[in-house]
DOVO-149803 format. One line per 3 residues: number of its first residue (from 1); their letters; for each residue z, x negated, y negated of C-alpha. Coordinates in steps of 0.05 Angstrom, whole numbers, plus 5000, padded with zeros to 4 digits. Each point is the difference from the previous one (the first is absolute). Layout:
<bavos>
NUM> A> Z X Y; ...
</bavos>
This chain:
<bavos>
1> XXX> 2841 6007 6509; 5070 4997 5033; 5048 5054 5031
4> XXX> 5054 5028 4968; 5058 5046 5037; 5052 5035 4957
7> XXX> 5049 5051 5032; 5057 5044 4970; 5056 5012 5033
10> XXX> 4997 5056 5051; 5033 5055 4971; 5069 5026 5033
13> XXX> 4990 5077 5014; 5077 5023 4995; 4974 5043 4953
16> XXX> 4942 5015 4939; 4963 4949 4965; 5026 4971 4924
19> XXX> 4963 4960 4950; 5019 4937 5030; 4955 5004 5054
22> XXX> 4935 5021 4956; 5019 4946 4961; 4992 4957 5060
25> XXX> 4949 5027 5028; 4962 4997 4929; 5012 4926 4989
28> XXX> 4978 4989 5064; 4929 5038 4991; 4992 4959 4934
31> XXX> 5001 4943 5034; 4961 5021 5051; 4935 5031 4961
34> XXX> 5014 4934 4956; 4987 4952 5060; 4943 5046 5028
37> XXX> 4965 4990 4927; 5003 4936 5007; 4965 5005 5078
40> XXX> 5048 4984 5037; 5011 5025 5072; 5065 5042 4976
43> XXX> 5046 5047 5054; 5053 5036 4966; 5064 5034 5049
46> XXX> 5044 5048 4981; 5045 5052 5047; 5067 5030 5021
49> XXX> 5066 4974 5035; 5016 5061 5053; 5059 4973 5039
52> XXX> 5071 4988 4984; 5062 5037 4992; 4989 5029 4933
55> XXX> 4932 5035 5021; 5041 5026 5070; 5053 5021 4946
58> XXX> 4957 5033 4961; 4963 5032 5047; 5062 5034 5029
61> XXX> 5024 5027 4937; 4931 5035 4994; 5004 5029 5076
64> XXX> 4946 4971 5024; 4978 4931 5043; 4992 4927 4973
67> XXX> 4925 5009 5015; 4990 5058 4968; 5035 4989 4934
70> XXX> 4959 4929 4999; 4935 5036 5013; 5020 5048 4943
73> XXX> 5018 4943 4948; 4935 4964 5012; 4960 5047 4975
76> XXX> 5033 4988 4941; 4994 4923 4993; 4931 5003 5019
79> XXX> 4995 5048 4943; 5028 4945 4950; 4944 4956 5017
82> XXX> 4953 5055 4989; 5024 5024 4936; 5005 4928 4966
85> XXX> 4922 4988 5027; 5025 4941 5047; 4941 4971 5044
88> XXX> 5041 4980 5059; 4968 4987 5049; 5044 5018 5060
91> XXX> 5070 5039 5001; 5047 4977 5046; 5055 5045 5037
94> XXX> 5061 4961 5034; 4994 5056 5059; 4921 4978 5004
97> XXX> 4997 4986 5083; 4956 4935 4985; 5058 4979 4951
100> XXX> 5060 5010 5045; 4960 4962 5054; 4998 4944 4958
103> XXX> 5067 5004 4972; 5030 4987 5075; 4951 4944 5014
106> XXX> 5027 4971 4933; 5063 4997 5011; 4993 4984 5073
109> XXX> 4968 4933 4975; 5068 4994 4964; 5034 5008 5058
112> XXX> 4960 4948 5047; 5004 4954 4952; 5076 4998 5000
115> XXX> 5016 5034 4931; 5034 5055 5019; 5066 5012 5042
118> XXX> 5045 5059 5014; 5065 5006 4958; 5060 5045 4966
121> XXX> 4992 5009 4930; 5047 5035 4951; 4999 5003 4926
124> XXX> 4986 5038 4934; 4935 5034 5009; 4957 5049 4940
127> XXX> 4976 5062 5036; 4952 5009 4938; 4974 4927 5014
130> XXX> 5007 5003 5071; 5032 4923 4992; 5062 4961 4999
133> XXX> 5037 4968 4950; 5058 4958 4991; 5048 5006 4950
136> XXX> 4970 4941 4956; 4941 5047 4989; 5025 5065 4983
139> XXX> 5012 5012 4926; 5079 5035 4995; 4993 5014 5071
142> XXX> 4934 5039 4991; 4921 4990 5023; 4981 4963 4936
145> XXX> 4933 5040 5015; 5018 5067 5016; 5071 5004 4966
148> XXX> 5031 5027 5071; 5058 4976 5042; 4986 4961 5057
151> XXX> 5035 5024 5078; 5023 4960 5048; 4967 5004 5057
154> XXX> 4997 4960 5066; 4952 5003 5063; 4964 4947 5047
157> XXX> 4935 4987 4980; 4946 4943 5010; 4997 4943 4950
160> XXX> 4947 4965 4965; 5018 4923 4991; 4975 5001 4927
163> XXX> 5050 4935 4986; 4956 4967 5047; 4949 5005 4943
166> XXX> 5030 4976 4946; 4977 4928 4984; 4927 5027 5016
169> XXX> 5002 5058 4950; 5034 4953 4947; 4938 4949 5013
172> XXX> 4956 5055 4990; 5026 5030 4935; 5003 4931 4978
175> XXX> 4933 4971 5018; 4971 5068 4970; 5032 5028 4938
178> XXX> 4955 5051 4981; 5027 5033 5076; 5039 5048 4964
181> XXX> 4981 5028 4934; 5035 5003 4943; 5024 4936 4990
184> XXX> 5064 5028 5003; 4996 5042 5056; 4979 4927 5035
187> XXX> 5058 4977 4977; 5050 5056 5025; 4973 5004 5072
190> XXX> 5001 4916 5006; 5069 5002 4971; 5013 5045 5056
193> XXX> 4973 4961 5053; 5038 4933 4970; 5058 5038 5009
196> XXX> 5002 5009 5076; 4961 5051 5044; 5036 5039 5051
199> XXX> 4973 5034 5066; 4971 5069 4993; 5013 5060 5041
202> XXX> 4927 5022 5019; 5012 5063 5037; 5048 5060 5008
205> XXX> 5043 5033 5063; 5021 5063 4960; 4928 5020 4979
208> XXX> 4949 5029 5051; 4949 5015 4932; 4953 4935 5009
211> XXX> 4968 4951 5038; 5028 4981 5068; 5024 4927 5009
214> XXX> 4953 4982 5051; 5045 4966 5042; 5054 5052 4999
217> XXX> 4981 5066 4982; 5070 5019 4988; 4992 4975 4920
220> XXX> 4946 5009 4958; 4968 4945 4948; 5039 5001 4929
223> XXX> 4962 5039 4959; 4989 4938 4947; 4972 4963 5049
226> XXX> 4961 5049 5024; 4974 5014 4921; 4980 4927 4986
229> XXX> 4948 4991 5067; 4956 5053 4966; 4967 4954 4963
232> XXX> 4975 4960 5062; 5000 5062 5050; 4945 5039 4959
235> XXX> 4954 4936 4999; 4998 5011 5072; 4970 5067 5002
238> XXX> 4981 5024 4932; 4949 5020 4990; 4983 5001 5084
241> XXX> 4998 4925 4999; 5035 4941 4992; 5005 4975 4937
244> XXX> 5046 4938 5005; 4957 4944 5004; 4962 5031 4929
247> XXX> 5064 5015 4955; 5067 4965 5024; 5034 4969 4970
250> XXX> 5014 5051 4949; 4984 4979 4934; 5051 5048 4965
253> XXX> 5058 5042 5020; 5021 5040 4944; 5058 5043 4996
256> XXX> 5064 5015 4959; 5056 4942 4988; 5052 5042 5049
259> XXX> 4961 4974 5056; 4993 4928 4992; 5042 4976 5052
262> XXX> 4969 5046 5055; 4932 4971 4969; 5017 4925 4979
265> XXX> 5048 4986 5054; 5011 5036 5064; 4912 5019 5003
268> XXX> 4983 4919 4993; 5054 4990 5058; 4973 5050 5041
271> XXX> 4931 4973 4988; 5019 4925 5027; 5032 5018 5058
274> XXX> 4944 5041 5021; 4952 4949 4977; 4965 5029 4947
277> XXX> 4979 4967 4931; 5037 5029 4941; 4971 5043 4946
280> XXX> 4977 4958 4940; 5041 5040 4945; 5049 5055 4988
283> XXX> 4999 5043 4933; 5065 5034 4979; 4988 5047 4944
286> XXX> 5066 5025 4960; 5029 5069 5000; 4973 5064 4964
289> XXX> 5059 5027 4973; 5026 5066 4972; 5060 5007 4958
292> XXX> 5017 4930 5006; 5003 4989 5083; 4949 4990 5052
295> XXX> 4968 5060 5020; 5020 5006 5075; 5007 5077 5050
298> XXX> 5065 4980 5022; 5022 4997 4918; 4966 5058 4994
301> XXX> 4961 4980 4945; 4927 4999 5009; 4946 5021 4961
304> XXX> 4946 5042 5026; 4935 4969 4991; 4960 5051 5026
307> XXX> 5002 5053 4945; 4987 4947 4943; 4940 4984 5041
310> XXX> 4977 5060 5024; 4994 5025 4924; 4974 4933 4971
313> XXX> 4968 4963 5054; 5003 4946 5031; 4973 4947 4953
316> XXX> 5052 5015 4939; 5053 4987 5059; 4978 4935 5024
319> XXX> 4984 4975 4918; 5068 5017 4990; 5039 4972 5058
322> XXX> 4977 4928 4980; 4998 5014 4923; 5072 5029 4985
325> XXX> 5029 4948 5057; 4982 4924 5000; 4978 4993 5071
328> XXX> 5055 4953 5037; 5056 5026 4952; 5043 5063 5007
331> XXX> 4993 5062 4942; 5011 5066 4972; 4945 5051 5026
334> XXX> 4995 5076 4971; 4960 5052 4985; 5008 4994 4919
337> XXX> 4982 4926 5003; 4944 5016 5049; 4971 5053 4950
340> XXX> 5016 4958 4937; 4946 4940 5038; 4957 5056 5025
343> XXX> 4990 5022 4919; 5006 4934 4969; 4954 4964 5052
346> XXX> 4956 5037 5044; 4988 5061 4957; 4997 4960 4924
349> XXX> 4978 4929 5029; 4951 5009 5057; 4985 5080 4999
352> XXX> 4985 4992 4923; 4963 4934 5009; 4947 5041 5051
355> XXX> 4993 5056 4960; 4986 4973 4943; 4949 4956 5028
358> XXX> 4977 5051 5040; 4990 5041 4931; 4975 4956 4959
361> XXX> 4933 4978 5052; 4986 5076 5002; 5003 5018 4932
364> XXX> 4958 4934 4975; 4966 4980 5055; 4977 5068 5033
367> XXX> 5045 4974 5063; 4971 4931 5017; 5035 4947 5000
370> XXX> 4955 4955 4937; 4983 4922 5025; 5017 4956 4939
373> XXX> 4933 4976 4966; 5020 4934 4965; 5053 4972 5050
376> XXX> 5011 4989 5073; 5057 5031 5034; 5038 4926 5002
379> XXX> 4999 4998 4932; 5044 5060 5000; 5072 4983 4956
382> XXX> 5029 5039 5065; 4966 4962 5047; 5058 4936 4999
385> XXX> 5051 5043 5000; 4990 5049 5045; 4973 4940 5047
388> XXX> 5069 4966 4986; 5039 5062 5028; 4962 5000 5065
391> XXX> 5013 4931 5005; 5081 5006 4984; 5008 5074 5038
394> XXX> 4963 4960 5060; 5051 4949 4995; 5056 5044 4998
397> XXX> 4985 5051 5055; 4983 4942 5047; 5075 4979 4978
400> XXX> 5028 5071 5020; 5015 5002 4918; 4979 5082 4998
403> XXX> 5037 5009 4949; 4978 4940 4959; 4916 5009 5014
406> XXX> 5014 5077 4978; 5028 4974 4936; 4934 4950 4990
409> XXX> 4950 5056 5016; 5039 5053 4950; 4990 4939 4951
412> XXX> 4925 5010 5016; 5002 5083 4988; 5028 4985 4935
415> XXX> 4958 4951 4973; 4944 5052 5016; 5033 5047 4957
418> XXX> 5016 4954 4949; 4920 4984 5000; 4986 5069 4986
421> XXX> 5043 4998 4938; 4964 4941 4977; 4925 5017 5007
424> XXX> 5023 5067 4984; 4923 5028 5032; 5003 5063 4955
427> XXX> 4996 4960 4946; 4943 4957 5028; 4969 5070 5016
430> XXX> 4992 5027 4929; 4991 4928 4973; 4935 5001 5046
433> XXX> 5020 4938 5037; 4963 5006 5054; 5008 4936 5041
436> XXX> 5074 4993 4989; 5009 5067 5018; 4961 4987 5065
439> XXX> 5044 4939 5012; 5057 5034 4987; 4991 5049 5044
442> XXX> 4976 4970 5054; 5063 4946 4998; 5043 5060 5005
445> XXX> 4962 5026 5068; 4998 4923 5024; 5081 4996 4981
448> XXX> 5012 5056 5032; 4953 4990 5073; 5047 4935 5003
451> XXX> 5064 5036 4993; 4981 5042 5052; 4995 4942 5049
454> XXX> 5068 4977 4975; 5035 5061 5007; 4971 5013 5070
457> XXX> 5065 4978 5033; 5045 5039 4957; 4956 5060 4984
460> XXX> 4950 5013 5052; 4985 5068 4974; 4995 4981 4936
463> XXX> 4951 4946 5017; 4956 5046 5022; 5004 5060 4941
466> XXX> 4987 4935 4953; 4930 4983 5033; 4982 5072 5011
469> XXX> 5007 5010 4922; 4954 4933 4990; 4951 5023 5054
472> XXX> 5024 4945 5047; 4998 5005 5068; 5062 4991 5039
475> XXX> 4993 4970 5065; 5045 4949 5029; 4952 4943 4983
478> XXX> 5008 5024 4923; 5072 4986 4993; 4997 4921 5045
481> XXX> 5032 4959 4940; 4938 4961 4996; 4983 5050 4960
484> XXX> 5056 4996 4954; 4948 4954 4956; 4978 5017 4931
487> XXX> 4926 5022 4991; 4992 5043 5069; 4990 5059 4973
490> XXX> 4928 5031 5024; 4953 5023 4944; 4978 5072 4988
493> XXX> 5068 5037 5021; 5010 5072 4980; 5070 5016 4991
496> XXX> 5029 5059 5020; 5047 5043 4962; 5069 5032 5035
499> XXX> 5068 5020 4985; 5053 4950 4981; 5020 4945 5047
502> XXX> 5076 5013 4989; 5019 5067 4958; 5056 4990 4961
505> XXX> 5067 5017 5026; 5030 5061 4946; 5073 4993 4996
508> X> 5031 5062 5039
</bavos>
C-alpha cells in the first residue's frame, strides 16, 4: 500500500462555478477512488481562492463585503463537488484562520532566507489573471488567455527572487521528466525556465482584500501566492491534524494548462526557498470548449453544468467528460454530443447489456443466477479478455490515461454484448440447451460484476445499480480491484429486476 495526494486547483470565487471546474474536480475523484481500490492511503484536496482584487471587485459591484460575497460563492463550489459525487476529503478556504497562519509563516521563511526584497515594479498587468505580462507574451497586445487588454500599472511591492532559482528548477525538470505532464506541457514550462526567470512581485500596496505581509502589514500576500500554499497549508490542519509527514510531497497537482507557470514555475520556487520537497507531478488537462474557445466567466462563455446534472445525474456527466474529450487534450463539449453518448453508450451499450441479462436469468432461470455444470468459470471465452482489460485499464489509470482505460473497459461492455449476439440464449432456451444456457448466463452476470469494479472510478453509482441487479453486495471491499478477476462471482444470486439504468434521451 502507498499514499497517494491529488488536488485540483482551488477554485477562484469572482463569481459561479462552470464546467471546468467539475471537470477538475471529476478527474481528480477518478483518480482518487482509483488509488483507494487499489489500498492505498489516498487524501484528495479541493477548495476556493477568496482574496484578490477581482473577488474585492466583485464584491463591490454586488453591494456587499469581500467576506460575504466569498461565503456566498462557496456554497456553490462546495456544491460542485457534491453534485459530481467527489469524495474529497477536506475543502479548503483561502480565508480558513489555520491557512492564513501558515501562509505568513511561509513566506516569512522566504523572507529569512534572503529571497525576498522590497522594490518598484511597473508593467502590463491582466486584471482577469491578476498577473503581469510583457509584451513578448501577449498575443496582438491581448491576454492570450482571456482575450483582454492589459493596464499599466505601477506600485512598490515586495519581490520574490525567483531568478535565484533558475538552474535548480532547470535540474529538476531535467533530472525528472515526467514533472510536468503532457509531454508537451513539460516542454513549454522548461522552455520557459531556459529562457530566463525574472523576480516576482509577491504582494500588493493597493489591495487591503488578503493576507497581511507579516512584516509590514501595510501590503497583503499576492493572491497567487497565496493560492498555491493551499496545498501544504491544509496538510497542517485538515482534518484537525497534521498531515504532512503522511502525504507530501504531492503526488499530483492537476489543473487546467492556463496555470502552468503559477504551478510548474513560481510554486517549485517558492517550495525551495522555504525548504520544502517538490510535488512529484503536475497534470494539465486541455480546455473544454464551446463554440470554438475556452470556456472562461470573463469571455462569458460558460456552460452550466449543474442543470445537465441535476436532470441526468452525476454518473452520465463524469462518463462523458472523459469520453467526448481525450483526457490531457483540449475539445468540443455540448449538450447534443453529451445526449448522442448518453443514447449510443450508456442507454444502448451498458443500460441494454443489464437489462437484458437481467431479463433473460428471470425469465429462464426463475431469477438465479445458474452455475455452469460442465465447465469452470476459467474456462469462460470471457474470462482472457475481460482479465486483459483489467490488466490494460490498471495500466492506464495508474498512467493518468482516463481517457484511454475508459476506452479499454467500453471495449469490455461491448464484447459482452457482442457475446450475447453469439450464444443468442433464446435460442439455447427453446433448443433445450441447458448447460450452455447456464454458462451463458452466468458469463454475462460474471462480465458484468467485473465491469462494475472497472467502472467504479468513473461511475460510482452505476457500480452500485449493476450489483444490486446481480444481487451483489456493494461494500467498499466489493469494488478493491483485486476483485476485478474473472470467476468471483458468488453462487446462488437472485437478481433483482428495476427500471432502466439510463432511459433514453427523446429528441425535444
Amino acid at each position: 500500500m502507498g499514499t497517494f495526494y491529488v488536488t485540483t486547483p482551488i477554485y477562484y470565487v469572482n463569481d459561479v462555478p462552470h464546467i471546468g471546474h467539475a471537470y477538475t474536480t471529476t478527474a481528480a475523484d477518478v483518480v482518487a477512488r482509483f488509488h483507494r481500490q487499489l489500498g492505498d492511503d489516498v487524501f484528495f484536496l479541493t477548495g476556493t481562492d477568496e482574496h484578490g482584487n477581482k473577488v474585492a471587485q466583485a464584491a463591490t459591484a454586488r453591494g456587499v463585503t469581500p467576506g460575504q460575497h466569498a461565503d456566498e460563492m462557496v456554497g456553490k463550489f462546495k456544491e460542485v463537488a457534491r453534485k459530481v459525487d467527489a469524495t474529497n476529503d477536506f475543502f479548503i478556504r483561502t480565508t480558513d484562520p489555520e491557512h492564513k497562519a501558515f501562509v505568513q509563516r511561509f513566506v516569512q521563511r522566504c523572507h529569512d532566507n534572503g529571497d525576498v526584497y522590497e522594490g518598484s515594479y511597473s508593467g502590463l498587468y491582466c486584471p482577469a489573471c491578476e498577473a503581469y505580462y510583457t509584451e513578448d507574451n501577449l498575443v496582438n497586445g491581448l491576454c492570450p488567455d482571456h482575450g483582454i487588454r492589459p493596464t499599466f500599472m505601477e506600485e512598490k511591492n515586495y519581490f520574490f527572487r525567483l531568478s535565484a532559482y533558475q538552474e535548480r528548477l532547470a535540474e529538476h525538470y531535467r533530472a525528472h521528466p515526467d514533472f510536468v505532464r503532457p509531454r508537451h506541457r513539460y516542454n513549454e514550462a522548461l522552455s520557459f525556465i531556459e529562457q530566463g526567470l525574472d523576480d516576482i512581485s509577491i504582494s500588493r500596496a493597493t489591495l487591503k482584500w488578503g493576507i497581511p505581509v507579516p512584516w509590514d502589514e501595510s501590503q497583503v500576500i499576492y493572491v497567487w501566492v497565496d493560492a498555491l500554499i493551499n496545498y501544504l497549508s491544509a496538510l497542517h490542519y485538515a482534518p484537525g491534524e497534521d498531515l504532512v509527514a503522511r502525504f507530501w510531497p504531492a503526488t499530483y497537482h492537476m489543473m487546467a494548462q492556463d496555470i502552468l507557470k503559477f504551478h510548474g514555475i513560481i510554486w517549485p520556487g517558492l517550495l525551495l526557498s522555504a525548504g520544502f520537497e517538490l510535488p512529484e507531478h503536475l497534470f494539465i488537462h486541455g480546455y473544454l470548449k464551446l463554440g470554438g474557445e475556452k470556456m472562461s466567466k470573463t469571455r462569458g462563455n460558460v456552460m452550466d453544468p449543474f442543470p445537465l446534472i441535476d436532470h441526468y445525474g452525476p454518473d452520465p456527466f463524469r462518463f462523458y467528460c472523459f469520453r467526448e474529450v481525450n483526457f490531457g487534450q483540449d475539445g468540443m463539449v455540448g449538450e447534443e454530443s453529451f445526449r448522442a453518448r448518453y443514447n449510443s453508450e450508456l442507454a444502448n451499450d451498458l443500460g441494454n447489456l443489464l437489462s437484458r441479462t437481467v431479463s433473460m436469468i428471470g425469465k429462464y432461470r426463475d431469477g438465479v443466477v445458474p452455475v455452469p455444470a460442465d465447465r469452470t468459470a476459467v474456462d469462460s471465452p470471457l474470462a482472457a479478455p475481460a482479465e486483459r482489460a483489467a490488466g490494460i485499464a490498471r495500466r492506464q489509470l495508474e498512467d493518468m490515461d482516463l481517457s484511454g482505460a475508459l476506452e479499454t473497459i467500453w471495449d469490455l461492455v461491448r464484447r459482452l454484448n457482442r457475446y450475447v449476439e453469439e450464444q443468442a440464449p433464446w435460442k439455447q432456451a427453446k433448443a433445450g440447451e441447458v448447460d450452455a444456457l447456464d454458462a451463458t448466463l452466468h458469463d454475462l452476470a460474471e462480465g458484468l460484476r467485473l465491469l462494475s469494479v472497472l467502472l467504479h472510478p468513473y461511475m460510482p453509482g452505476t457500480s452500485g445499480r449493476i450489483r444490486e441487479r446481480l444481487g451483489l453486495r456493494a461494500d467498499p471491499i466489493a469494488y478493491a480491484w483485486s476483485e476485478a478477476t474473472w470467476g468471483r462471482l458468488p453462487l446462488g444470486l437472485r437478481i433483482q429486476a428495476g427500471e432502466p439504468l439510463f432511459p433514453r434521451i427523446e429528441s425535444e
